[in-house]
N, C-alpha and C positions, 0 to 999 in steps of 0.2 A: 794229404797223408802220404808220406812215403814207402813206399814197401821195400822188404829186401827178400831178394831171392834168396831161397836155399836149395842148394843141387841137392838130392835125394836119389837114393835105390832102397829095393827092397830086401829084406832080409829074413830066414825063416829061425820059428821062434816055437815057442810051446807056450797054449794059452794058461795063464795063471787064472783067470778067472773068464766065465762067460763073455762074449762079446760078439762083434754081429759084422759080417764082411759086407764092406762098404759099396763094392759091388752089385751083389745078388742077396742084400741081407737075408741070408743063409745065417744060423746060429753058430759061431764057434766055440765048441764046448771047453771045458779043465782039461787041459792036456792034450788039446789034439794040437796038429801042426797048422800055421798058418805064417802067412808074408804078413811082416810089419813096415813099413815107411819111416827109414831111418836118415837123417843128415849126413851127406859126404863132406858138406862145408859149413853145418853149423849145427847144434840142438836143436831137436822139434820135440815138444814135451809130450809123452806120452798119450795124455788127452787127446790130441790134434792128429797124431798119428793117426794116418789112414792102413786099418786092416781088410785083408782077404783072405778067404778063404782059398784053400790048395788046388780046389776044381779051378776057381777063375785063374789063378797063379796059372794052371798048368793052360788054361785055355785062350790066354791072352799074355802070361809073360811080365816083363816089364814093362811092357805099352801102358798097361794101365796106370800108372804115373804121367807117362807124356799126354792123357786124355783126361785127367785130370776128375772126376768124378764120373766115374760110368752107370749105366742105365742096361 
């Protein structure tokens, strides 16, 4: 199988519905702020996108892309 890279950063967003930072699954409530994983060089469909919460945003940044699923 072949994979294709897609460059990504993160972006902040207002949750429209409950969801869970992929991080520290911490609960993101309706309407708070969080980082979404957005494509610089192609679509990644919402499903797939990786969310975080603002605490890990603020305490790790964008590293938490280049690590790829954190613990």
């Amino acid at each position: 199988m072949v994979e294709k890279s897609i460059q990504t950063h993160l972006v902040k967003k207002r949750s429209q519905f409950p969801t869970v930072c992929i991080s520290c699954n911490r609960s993101i409530e309706i309407n708070e702020p969080h980082y979404v994983e957005e494509g610089i060089t192609g679509h990644i469909h919402s499903l797939i996108a990786r969310k975080y919460c603002s605490e890990c945003y603020m305490k790790h940044g964008e590293q938490l892309l280049f690590r790829g699923n954190t613990a």
